[in-house]
N, C-alpha and C positions, 0 to 999 in steps of 0.2 A: 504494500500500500504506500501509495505516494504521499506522504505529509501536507506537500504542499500544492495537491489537487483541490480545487476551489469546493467551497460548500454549494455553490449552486449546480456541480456536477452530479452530485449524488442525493441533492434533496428531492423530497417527495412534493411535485408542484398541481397535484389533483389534492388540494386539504379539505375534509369534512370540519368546517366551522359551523359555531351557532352563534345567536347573539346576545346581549347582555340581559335582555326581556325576556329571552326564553325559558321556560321553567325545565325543573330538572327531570321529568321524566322524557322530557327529549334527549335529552346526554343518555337517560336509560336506552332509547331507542336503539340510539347510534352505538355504543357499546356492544348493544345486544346483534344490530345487525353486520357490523363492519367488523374487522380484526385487526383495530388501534385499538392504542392505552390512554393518547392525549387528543383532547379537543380545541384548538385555538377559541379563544372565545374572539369574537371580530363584531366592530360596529366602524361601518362607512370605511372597512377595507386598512381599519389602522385595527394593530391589536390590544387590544383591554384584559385579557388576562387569558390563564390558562386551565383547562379541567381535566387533571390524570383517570386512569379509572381507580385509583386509590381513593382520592378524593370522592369521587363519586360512591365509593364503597363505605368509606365513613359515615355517610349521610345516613344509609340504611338503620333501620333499627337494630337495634345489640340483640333483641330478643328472636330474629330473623332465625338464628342458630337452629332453633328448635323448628320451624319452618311451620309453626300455626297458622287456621286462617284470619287471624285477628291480625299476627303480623305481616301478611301480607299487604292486610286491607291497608294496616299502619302506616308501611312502608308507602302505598302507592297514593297514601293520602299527603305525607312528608314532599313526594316527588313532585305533584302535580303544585303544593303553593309554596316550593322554594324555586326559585331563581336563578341563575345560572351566575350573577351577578354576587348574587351571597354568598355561593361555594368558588368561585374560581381565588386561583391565585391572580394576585394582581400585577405584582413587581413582576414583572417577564423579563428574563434576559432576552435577546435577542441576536440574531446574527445576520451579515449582508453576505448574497449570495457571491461575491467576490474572498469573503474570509476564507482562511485556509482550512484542511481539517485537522491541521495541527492546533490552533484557536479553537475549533469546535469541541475538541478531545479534550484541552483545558478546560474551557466553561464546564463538561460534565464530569472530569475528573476533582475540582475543586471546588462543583458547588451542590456534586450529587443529585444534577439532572438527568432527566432519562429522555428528553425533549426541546428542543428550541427552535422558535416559528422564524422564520427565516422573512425579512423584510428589504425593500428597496430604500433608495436614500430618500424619499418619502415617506417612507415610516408605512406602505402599504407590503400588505401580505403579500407575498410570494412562493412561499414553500414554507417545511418542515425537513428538519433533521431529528433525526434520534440515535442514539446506541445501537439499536439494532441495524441501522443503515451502516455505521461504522464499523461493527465485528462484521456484518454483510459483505461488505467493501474487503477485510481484512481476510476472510476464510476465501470471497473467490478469486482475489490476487497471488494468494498463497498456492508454492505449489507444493506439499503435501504430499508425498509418496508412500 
């Protein structure tokens, strides 16, 4: 793997976002039907914060374990009147698709991200990077015998 291959080489530029209005049983949705972990949260194409599917798993009720129908009910009554706004993280780091992925490997080795939304010098979305693009990157470079 090349270091200092650009992030907009190997970012993901088809991103499943939502917006800051939308309640969290859509984040349910998208979890349940895509196979991501993070959701840009986006309004007017800048980004506002971000939602892991950890976070989203916090939200759930603790009593889910036992998988009653009460906590169901619980759970999808929590989903429908919270906000995508009240669970996201806000502080985003961020990266331009010109950064290296030697920068990119930093921000997530020092700040224990597992995702960062990848923006132009407008500050508009453009992609997604994560860890799993970068061990990606690294096992099909590798040649392994």
């Amino acid at each position: 793997m090349n270091i200092n291959m650009k992030v907009g080489d190997i970012m993901t530029t088809d991103v499943l976002t939502l917006g800051p209005n939308e309640t969290m049983d859509k984040v349910q949705d998208v979890f349940k039907k895509y196979n991501i972990h993070h959701i840009p949260i986006v309004e007017n194409n800048k980004v506002r914060g971000i939602i892991s599917k950890t976070d989203y798993l916090k939200v759930l009720h603790g009593f889910t374990l036992f998988k009653t129908q009460k906590s169901d009910s619980y759970n999808n009554a929590i989903l429908r009147s919270l906000l995508t706004s009240e669970v996201m993280t806000q502080q985003v780091a961020t990266l331009n698709p010109e950064d290296t992925l030697e920068i990119a490997a930093g921000f997530f080795k020092e700040n224990l991200f597992h995702a960062l939304p990848v923006v132009d010098e407008a500050g508009n979305l453009v992609g997604i990077i994560t860890t799993y693009d970068l061990i990606n990157l690294a096992f099909s470079a590798s040649t392994i015998t």
